[in-house]
VODODO-256580 format. One record per residue: residue number from 1; residue in one letter; chain; x, y, z of N, C-alpha, C in turn. Coordinates in Angstrom, 3 decimals, padded with zeros to 6 digits. Layout:
N
NUM;A;A;X;Y;Z;X;Y;Z;X;Y;Z
...
This chain:
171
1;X;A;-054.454;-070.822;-042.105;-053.420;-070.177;-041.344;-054.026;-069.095;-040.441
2;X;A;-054.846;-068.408;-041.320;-055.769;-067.188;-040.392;-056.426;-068.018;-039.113
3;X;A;-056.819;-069.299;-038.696;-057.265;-069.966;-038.115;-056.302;-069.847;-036.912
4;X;A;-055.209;-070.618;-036.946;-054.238;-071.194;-036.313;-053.699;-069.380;-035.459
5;X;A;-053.359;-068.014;-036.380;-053.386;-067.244;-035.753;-053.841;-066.444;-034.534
6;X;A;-055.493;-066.832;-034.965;-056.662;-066.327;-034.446;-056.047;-067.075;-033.289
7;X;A;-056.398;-068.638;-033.310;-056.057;-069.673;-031.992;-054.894;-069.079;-030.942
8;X;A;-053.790;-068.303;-031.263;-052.804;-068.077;-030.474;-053.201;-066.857;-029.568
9;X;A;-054.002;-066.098;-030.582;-054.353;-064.741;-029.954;-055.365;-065.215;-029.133
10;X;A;-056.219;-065.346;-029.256;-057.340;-065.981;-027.931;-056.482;-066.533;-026.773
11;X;A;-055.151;-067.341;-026.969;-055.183;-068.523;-025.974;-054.593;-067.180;-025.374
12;X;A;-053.698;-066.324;-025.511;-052.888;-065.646;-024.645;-053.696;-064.507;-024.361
13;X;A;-054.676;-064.340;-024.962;-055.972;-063.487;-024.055;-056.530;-064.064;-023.084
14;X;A;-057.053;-065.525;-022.973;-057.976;-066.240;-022.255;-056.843;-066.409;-020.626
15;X;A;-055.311;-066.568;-020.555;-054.644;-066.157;-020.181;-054.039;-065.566;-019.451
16;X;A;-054.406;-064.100;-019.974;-053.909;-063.015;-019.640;-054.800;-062.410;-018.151
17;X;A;-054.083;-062.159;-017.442;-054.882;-061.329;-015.621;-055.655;-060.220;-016.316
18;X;A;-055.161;-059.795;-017.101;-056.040;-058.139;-017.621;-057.406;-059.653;-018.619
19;X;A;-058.375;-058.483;-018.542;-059.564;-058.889;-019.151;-059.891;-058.100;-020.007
20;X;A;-060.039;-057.900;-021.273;-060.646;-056.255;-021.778;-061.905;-057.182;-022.966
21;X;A;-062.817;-057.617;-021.965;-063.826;-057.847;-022.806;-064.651;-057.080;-023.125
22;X;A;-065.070;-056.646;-024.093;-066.399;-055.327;-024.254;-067.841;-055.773;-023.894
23;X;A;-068.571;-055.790;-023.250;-070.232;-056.888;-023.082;-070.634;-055.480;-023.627
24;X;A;-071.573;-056.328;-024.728;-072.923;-055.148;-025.311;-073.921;-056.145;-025.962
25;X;A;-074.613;-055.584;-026.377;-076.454;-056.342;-026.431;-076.199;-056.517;-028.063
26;X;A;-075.894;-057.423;-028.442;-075.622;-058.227;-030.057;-076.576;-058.783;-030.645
27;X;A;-077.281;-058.370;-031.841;-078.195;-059.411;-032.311;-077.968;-060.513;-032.762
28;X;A;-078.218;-061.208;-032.682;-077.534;-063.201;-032.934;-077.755;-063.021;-034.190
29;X;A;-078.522;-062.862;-034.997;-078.444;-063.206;-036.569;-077.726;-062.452;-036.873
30;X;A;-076.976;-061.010;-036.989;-076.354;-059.675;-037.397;-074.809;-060.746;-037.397
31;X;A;-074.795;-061.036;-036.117;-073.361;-061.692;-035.893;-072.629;-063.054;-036.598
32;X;A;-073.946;-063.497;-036.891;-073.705;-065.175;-037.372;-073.511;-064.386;-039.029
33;X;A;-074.254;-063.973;-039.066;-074.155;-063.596;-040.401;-072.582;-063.001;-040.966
34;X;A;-072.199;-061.796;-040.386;-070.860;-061.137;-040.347;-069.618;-062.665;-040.303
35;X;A;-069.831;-063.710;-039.545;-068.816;-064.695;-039.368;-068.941;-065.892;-040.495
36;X;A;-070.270;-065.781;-041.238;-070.383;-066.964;-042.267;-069.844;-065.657;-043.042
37;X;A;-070.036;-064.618;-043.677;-068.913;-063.746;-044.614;-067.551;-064.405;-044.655
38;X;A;-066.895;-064.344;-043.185;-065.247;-064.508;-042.869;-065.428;-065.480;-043.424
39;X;A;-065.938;-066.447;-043.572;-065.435;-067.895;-043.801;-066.167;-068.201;-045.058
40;X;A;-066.921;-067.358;-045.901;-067.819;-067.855;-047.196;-066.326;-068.532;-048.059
41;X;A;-065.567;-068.100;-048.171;-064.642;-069.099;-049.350;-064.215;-070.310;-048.851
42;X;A;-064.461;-070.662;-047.709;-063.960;-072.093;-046.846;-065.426;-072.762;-047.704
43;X;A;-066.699;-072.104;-047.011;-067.733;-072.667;-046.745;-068.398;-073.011;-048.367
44;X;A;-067.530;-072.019;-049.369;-068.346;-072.541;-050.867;-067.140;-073.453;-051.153
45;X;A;-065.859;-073.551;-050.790;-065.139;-074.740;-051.078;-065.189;-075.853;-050.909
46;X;A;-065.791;-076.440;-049.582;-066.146;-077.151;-049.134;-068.068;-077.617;-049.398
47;X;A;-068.280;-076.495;-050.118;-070.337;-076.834;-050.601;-070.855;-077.001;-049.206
48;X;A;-070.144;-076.356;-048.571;-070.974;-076.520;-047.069;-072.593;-075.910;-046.906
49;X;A;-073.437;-076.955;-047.067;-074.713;-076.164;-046.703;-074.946;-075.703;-044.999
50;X;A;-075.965;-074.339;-045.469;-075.675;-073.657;-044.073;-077.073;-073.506;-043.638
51;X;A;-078.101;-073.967;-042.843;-079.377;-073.596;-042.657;-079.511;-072.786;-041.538
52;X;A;-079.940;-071.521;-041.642;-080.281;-071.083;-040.446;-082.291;-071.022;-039.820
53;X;A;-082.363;-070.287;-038.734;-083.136;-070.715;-038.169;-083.374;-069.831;-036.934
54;X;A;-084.636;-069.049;-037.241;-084.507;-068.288;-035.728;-083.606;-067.554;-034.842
55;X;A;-082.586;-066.746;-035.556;-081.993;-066.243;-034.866;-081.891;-064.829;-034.787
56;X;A;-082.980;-064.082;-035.123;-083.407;-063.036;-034.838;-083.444;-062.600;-033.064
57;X;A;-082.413;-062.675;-032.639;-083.050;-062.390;-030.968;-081.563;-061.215;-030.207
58;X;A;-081.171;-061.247;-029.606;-079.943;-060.745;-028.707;-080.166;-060.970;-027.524
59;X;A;-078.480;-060.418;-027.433;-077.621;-061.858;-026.521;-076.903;-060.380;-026.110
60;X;A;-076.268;-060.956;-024.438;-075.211;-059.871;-023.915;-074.067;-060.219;-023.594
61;X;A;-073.286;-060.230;-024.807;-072.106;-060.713;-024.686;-071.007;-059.796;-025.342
62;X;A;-069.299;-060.490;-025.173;-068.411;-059.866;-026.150;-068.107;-060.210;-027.247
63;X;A;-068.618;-059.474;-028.046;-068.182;-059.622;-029.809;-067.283;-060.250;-030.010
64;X;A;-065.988;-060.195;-029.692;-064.669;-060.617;-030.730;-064.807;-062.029;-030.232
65;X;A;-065.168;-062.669;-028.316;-065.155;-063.731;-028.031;-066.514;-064.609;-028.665
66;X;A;-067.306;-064.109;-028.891;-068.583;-064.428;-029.132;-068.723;-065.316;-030.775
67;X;A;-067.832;-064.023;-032.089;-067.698;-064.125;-032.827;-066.459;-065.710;-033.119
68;X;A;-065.157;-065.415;-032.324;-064.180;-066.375;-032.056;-064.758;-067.777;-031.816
69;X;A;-065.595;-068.190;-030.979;-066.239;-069.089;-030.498;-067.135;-069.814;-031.673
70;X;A;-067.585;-069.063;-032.097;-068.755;-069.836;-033.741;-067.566;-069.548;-034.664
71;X;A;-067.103;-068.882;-035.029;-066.080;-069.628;-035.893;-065.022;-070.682;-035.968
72;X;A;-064.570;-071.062;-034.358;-064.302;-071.984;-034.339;-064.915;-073.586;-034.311
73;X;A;-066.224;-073.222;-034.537;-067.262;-074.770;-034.534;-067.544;-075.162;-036.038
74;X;A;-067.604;-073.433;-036.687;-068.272;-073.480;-038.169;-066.800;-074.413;-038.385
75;X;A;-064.959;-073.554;-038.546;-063.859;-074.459;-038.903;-064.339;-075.898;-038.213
76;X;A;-064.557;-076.039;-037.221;-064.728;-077.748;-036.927;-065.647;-078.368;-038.462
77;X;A;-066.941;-077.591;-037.956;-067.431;-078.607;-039.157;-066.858;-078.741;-040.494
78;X;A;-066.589;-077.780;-041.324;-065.586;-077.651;-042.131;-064.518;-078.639;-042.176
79;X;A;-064.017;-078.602;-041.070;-062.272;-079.687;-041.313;-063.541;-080.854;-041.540
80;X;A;-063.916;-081.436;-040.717;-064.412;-082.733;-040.490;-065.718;-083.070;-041.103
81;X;A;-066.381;-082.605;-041.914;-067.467;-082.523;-042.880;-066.727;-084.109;-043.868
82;X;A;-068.702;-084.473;-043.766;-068.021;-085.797;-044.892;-068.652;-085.349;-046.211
83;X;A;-069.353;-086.310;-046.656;-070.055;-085.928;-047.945;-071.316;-085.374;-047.620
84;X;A;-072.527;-084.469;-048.853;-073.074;-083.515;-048.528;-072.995;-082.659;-047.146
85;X;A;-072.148;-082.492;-047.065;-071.941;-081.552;-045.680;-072.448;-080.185;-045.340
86;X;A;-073.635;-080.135;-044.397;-074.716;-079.694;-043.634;-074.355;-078.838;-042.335
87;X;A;-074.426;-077.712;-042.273;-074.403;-077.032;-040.655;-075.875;-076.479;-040.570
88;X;A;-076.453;-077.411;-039.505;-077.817;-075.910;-039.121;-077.047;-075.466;-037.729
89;X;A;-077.331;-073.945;-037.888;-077.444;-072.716;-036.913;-078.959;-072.529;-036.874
90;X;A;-079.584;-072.404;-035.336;-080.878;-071.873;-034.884;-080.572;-071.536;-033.037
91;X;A;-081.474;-070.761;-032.752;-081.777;-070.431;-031.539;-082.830;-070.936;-030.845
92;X;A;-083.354;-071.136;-029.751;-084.388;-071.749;-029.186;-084.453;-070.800;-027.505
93;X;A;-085.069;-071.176;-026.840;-085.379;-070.842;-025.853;-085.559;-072.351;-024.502
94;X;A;-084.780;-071.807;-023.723;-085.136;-072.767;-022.462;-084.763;-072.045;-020.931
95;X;A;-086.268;-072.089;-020.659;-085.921;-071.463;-019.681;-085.760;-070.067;-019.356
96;X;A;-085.049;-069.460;-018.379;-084.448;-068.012;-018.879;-083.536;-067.834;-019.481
97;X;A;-082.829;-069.025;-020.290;-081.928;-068.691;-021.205;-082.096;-069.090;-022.851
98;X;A;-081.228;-068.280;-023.566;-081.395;-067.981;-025.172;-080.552;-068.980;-025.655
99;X;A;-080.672;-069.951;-026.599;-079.848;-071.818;-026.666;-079.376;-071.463;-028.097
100;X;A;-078.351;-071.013;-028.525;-077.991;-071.318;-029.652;-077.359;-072.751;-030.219
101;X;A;-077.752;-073.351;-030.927;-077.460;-074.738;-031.250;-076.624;-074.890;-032.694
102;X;A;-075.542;-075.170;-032.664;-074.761;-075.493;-033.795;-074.782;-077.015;-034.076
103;X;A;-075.081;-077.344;-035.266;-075.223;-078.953;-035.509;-074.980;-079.644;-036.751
104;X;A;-073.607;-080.391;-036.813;-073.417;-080.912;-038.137;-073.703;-082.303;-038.694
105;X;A;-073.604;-082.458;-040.019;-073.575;-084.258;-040.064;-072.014;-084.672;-040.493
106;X;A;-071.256;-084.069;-039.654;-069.682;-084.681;-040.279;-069.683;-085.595;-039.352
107;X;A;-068.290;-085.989;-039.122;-067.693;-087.435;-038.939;-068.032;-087.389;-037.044
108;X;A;-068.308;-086.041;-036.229;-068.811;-086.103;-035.014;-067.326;-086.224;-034.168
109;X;A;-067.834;-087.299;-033.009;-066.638;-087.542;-031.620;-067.841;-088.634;-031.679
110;X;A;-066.249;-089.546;-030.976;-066.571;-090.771;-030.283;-066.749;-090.750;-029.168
111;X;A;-068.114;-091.698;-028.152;-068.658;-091.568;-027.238;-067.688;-091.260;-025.910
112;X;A;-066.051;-092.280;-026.361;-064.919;-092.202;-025.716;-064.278;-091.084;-024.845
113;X;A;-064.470;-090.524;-026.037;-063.739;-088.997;-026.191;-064.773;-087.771;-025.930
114;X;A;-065.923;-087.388;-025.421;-066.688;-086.699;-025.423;-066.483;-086.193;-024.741
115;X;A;-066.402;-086.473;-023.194;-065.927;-086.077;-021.876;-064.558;-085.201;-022.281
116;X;A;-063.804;-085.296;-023.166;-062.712;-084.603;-022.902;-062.183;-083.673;-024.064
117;X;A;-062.775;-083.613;-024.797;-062.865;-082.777;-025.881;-062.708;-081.311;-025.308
118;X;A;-063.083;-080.607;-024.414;-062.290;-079.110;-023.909;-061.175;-079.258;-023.276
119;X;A;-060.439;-080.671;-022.982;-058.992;-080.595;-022.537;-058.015;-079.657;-023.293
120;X;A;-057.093;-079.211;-022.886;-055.899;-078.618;-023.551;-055.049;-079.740;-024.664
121;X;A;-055.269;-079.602;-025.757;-054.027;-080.684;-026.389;-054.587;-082.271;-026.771
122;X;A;-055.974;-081.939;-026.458;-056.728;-083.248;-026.845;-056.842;-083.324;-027.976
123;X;A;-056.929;-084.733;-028.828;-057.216;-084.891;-030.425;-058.055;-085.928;-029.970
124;X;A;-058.273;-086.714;-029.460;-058.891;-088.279;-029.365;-058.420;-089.272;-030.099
125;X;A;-059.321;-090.372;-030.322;-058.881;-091.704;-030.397;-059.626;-092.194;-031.995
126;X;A;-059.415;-090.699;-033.390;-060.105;-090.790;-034.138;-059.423;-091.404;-035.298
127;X;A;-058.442;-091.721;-035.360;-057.487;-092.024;-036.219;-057.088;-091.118;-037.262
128;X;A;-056.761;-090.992;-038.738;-056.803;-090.501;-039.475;-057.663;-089.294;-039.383
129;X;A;-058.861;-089.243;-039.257;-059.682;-088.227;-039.510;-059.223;-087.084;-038.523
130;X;A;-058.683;-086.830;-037.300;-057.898;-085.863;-036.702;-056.433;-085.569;-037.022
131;X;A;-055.916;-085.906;-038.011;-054.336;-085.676;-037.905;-054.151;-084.191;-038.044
132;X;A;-055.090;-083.812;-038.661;-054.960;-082.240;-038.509;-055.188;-081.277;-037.270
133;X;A;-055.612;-081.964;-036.413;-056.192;-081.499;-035.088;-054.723;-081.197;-034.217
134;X;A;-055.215;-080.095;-033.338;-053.963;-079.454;-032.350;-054.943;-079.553;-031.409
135;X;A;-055.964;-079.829;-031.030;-056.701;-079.991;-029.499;-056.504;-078.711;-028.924
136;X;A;-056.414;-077.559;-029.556;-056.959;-076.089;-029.057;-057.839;-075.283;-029.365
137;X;A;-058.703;-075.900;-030.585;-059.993;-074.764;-030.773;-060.788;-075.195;-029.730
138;X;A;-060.975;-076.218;-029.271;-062.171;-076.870;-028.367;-062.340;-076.281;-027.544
139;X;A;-060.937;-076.375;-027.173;-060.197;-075.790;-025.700;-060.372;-074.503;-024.831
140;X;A;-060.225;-073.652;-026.367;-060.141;-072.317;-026.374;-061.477;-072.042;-026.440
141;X;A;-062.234;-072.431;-026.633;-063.997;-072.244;-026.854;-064.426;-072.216;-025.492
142;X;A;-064.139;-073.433;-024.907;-065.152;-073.301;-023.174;-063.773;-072.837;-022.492
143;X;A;-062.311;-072.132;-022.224;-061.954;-071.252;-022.114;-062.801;-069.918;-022.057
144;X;A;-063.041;-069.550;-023.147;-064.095;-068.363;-023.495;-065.305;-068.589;-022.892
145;X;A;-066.027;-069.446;-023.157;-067.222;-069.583;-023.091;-067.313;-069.110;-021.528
146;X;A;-066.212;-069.936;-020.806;-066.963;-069.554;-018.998;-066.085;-068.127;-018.789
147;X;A;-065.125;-067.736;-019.576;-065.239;-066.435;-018.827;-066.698;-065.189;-019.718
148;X;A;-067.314;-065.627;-020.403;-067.896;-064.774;-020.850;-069.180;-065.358;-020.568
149;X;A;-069.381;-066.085;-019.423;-070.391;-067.139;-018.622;-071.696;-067.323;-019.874
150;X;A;-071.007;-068.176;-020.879;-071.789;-068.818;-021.413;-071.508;-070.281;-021.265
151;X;A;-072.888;-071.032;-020.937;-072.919;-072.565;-021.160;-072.711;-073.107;-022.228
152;X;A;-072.081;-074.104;-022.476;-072.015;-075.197;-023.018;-072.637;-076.741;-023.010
153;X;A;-073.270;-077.463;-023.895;-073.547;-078.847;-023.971;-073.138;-079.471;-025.254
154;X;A;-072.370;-080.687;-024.965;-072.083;-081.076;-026.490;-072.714;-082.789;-026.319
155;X;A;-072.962;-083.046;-028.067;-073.394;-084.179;-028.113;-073.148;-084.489;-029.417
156;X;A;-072.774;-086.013;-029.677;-072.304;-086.449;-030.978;-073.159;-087.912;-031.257
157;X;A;-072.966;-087.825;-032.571;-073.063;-089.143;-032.780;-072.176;-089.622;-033.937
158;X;A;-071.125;-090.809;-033.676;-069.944;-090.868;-034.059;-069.749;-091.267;-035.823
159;X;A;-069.379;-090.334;-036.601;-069.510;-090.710;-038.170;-071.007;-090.450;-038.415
160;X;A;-071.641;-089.512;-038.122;-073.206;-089.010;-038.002;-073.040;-087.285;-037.855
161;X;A;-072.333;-086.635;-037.244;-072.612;-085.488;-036.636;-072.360;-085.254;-034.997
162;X;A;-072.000;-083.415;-034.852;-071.521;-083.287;-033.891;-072.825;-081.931;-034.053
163;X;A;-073.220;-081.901;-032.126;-074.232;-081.017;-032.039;-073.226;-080.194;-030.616
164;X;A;-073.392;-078.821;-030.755;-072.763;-077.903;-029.453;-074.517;-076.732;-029.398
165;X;A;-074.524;-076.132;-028.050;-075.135;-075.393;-027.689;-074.874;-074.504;-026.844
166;X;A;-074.919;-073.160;-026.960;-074.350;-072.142;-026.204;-075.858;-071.969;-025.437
167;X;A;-075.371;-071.197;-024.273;-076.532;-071.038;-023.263;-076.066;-069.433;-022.872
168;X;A;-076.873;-068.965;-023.183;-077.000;-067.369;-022.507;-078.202;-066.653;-022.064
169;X;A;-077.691;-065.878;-020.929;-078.635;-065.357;-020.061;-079.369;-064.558;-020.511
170;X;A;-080.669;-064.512;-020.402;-081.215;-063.389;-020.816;-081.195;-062.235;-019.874
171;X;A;-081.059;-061.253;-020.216;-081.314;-059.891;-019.445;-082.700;-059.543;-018.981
């Protein structure tokens, strides 16, 4: 339910003509860490293993959107996690920008549906395994993501895992 809340408050921020984003210099592990807390009783309910990886670095972004954004991928993997269910979190480097990579082995997106997965109101063509889906965390993610000009790349492989990557600038 805390989920579905969160979702309303973002959408009518993302929204809203006023902007009141805070940008400050965040350490990526400090943050990931603080958001696997919020969600540790999802994540030991579910035996979700969590590997991290290099993310000792900072990033110049806004907290609450920043934070909003990985918790809505960690809930993805979560809903859609099959058996032994796996998230690695790591950072990498390309370029002049800092690549955070979120990557699960749940049930993924179909090649179909890839292209449209940040639509408003999208579920796809997954049968059963989305009935729980409202097609607004996605949404609301690259919403955020470009006003807080972070990139996005997503890639799946269908009943295998779903991989996302944030792209931020370095200073």
């Amino acid at each position: 339910m805390q989920n579905n809340i969160s979702q309303i408050l973002f959408y009518y921020r993302v929204k809203s003509e006023k902007k009141d984003y805070f940008f400050e210099e965040l350490n990526m592990g400090s943050c990931i860490d603080e958001i696997l807390k919020d969600y540790a009783p999802l994540i030991h309910e579910k035996n979700l293993k969590v590997v991290l990886q290099n993310l000792d670095c900072d990033i110049y972004t806004d907290r609450r959107g920043f934070e909003f954004i990985i918790g809505q991928i960690i809930v993805n993997s979560l809903k859609y996690s099959g058996n032994n269910p796996c998230l690695n979190i790591s950072v990498d480097t390309e370029g002049d920008k800092t690549v955070l990579i979120l990557k699960d082995n749940g049930q993924g997106v179909k090649a179909c549906d890839l292209p449209y997965i940040f639509e408003k109101g999208f579920t796809g063509d997954s049968g059963d395994i989305r009935k729980k889906s409202t097609g607004m965390g996605l949404y609301l993610v690259k919403q955020l993501a470009d006003d807080l000009n972070i990139g996005i790349e997503v890639s799946s492989d269908w009943q295998y895992g779903f991989t996302i990557a944030f792209f931020f600038n370095k200073q």
